[in-house]
Steps between C-alpha positions, in 0.01 A plus 500: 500500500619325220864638487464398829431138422796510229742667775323322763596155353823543440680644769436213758681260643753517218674833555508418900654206411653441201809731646591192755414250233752656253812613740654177376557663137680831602489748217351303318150555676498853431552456146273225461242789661550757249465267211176332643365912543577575134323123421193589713480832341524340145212287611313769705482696098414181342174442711414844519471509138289158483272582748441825274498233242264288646364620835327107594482377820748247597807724411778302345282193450267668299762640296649151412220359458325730215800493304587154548187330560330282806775250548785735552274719677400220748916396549539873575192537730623141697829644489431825643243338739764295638742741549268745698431270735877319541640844509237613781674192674830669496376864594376309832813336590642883461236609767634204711842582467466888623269333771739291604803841520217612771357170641797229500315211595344515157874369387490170662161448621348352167147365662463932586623601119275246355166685713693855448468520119182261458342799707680751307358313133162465617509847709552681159331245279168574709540924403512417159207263517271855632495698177766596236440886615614391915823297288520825343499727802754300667721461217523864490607583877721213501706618240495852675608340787793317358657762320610630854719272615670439135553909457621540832771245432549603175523860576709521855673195354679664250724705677630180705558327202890325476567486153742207566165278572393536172834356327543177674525178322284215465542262815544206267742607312497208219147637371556679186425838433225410215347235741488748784311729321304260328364406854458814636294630203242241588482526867514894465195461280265347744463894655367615178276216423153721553582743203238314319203519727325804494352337142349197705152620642476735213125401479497686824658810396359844335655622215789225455634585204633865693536356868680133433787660317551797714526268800701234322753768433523718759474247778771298356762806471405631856609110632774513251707802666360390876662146415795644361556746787476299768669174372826791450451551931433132610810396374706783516377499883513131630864296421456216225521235787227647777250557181500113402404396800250721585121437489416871564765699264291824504498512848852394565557803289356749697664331798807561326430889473352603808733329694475368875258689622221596229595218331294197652186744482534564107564116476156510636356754321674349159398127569141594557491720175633212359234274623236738381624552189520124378167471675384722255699363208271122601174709498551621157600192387224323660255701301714378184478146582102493493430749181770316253314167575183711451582632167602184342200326645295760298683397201407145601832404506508396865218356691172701496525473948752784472236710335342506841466822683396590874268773551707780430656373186812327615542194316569312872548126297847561342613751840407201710679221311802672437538590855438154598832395228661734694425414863621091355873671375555739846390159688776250344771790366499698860729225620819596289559856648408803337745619288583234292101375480479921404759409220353213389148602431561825367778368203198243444228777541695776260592206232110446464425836465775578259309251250191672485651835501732348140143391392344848559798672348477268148117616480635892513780387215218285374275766455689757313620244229150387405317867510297446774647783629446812259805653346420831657508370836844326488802722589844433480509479850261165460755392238766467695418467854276165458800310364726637771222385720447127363947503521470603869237222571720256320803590719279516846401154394875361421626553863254237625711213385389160593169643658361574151420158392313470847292803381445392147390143621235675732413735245426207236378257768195728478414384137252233634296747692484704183382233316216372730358890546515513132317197451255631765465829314443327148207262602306850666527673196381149338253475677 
């Protein structure tokens, strides 16, 4: 179950439509692919090893925060908080745009997209709100499920593949080759953001200093070649100009290489694997977005309310507000059209997660400078992958350009809150 929930959460909406999203950048897209597998697998090692390390619940949060202390730990959990539940934003506007390849009226009718993915939020946020074990079970056969469509593709794809696809230029030619990249590193990103959760409800989890690792690892290299496979057919499939403006490019795909007459039935078959495969990309997530708000809340650095659990142990407070965040952005953002709102949230999503991930990173580095980590247990391996890793975050991070001081503001905008649960937290132990 839990290399579920790492595999699970990041193939999503991303891979379905990230392909559309980055037709604009030619080659550049696939390169910007490989480099963000080789970054993800960089990080994929670097957890592993903490949550070896440190096996706490909260996952990357509770790294940060042992080596670096409650305030940084408290930026990373707000950070990653935030994130999680912007980024659960974006996976439903993917759902909406392979609905809308299948139901058209979704495209223009905004009153019926507005009622489609509130039902679609609250539809899964209700599942998670049952146990973690029914999150689990779902998690685990939606994943199944989604592989289908993405190996069919991948695999019957291949041998329809023009090779001439996969040369073309930019369409805007005046971008730069080092801003292209730059760009596409970031937005290629987004599908690997879920490397790092199979260390979140490690409180949850037997034996976590075997299981987390062996998830982390091999759930992020299975996604790794899938990603890498497929993103090869998609483009090498579908010309530059019909995959920008696309909403379903999966589907398109298989429209592509069936032809006429099996083709609108695996557009079917593809959009609704699609569909179920983001769905279950939002119910892992969902799960996240209640137990990170849960395990800083037992640090008492957020509010004690998100301590709160239902019945059977789901902490229902921080599920419950984050989805209602959510349901606020899909209600004012669903008006600008779903690819570039699908842009927009997951450069701002991926920039906010690539902060805590350079926080969790320096604890690794951190760690092995100040002995924390025994001699014995550091390998040369640990030498130099963690500063690869901390130059790959660095790099993810550059392409956001202007959106970074956006970030940073919001990130530091959270000082006051820090400050008042502090205060809160020194006059109990006063007292």
């Amino acid at each position: 179950m839990l290399t579920a929930l790492v595999m699970g959460n990041m193939i999503g909406s991303g891979v379905f439509l990230l392909p559309s999203t980055l037709a604009p950048y030619g080659y550049f897209a696939l390169a910007g692919w490989v480099v963000s597998a080789i970054g993800a697998m960089l990080l994929a090692f670097i957890f592993a090893r903490l949550s070896f390390h440190i096996p706490l619940q909260g996952g990357i949060y509770a790294f940060s925060r042992h080596v670096f202390g409650d305030y940084i730990g408290f930026q990373v959990a707000w950070g990653y908080w935030v994130q999680t539940w912007v980024g659960n934003a974006a996976i439903i506007v993917g759902i909406m745009a392979y609905l809308a390849s299948i139901w058209p009226a979704l495209m223009y009718n905004k009153i019926l997209a507005i009622i489609v993915s509130q039902g679609v939020l609250w539809t899964i946020t209700g599942i998670n709100l049952m146990s973690l074990r029914t999150a689990g079970i779902v998690q685990t056969v939606t994943t199944i499920l989604k592989l289908i469509p993405i190996l069919l593709i991948a695999i019957v794809g291949l041998f329809y593949v023009d090779v001439s696809n996969l040369t073309v230029e930019p369409i805007d030619t005046a971008i730069s080759p080092w801003d292209a990249m730059n760009k596409v590193v970031l937005l290629t990103m987004w599908s690997f953001i879920g490397v790092e959760t199979a260390g979140v409800p490690a409180g949850s989890i037997k034996n976590p200093r075997k299981i987390i690792p062996l998830a982390t690892l091999v759930g992020t290299g299975i996604t790794a070649i899938i990603y890498l496979i497929s993103m090869v057919v998609i483009m090498g499939v579908v010309p530059q100009g019909d995959l920008a403006l696309s909403t379903a490019p999966y589907a398109l795909a298989a429209q592509n290489i069936f032809g006429s007459y099996w083709g609108t039935f695996f557009f079917w078959v593809v959009a609704i694997g699609a569909i179920i495969s983001s769905l279950g990309a939002l119910n892992g997530w969902i799960l996240i977005q209640g137990q990170m708000p849960l395990a800083a809340a037992e640090n008492n650095l957020f509010p004690k309310i998100f301590k709160k659990k239902n019945k059977t142990g789901v902490p229902y407070i921080g599920i419950l507000v984050s989805s209602g965040l959510i349901s606020l952005l899909l209600l004012f953002g669903i008006q600008e059209g779903f690819i570039n709102l699908f842009e927009f949230i997951i450069s701002l999503a991926t920039l906010a997660i690539l902060i805590c991930y350079l926080f969790a990173v320096s604890a690794q580095i951190a760690m092995m400078h100040t002995g924390e980590i025994s001699l014995k247990d550091i390998s040369w391996v640990d030498r130099v992958l963690a500063p690869l890793a901390f130059i790959y975050v660095i790099y993810a991070m550059y392409g956001a350009g202007n959106l970074m001081s956006v970030v940073a503001l919001f990130f530091f905008a959270s000082t006051p809150i820090y400050a008042f649960v502090a205060k809160r937290k020194n006059n109990s132990q006063k007292t």
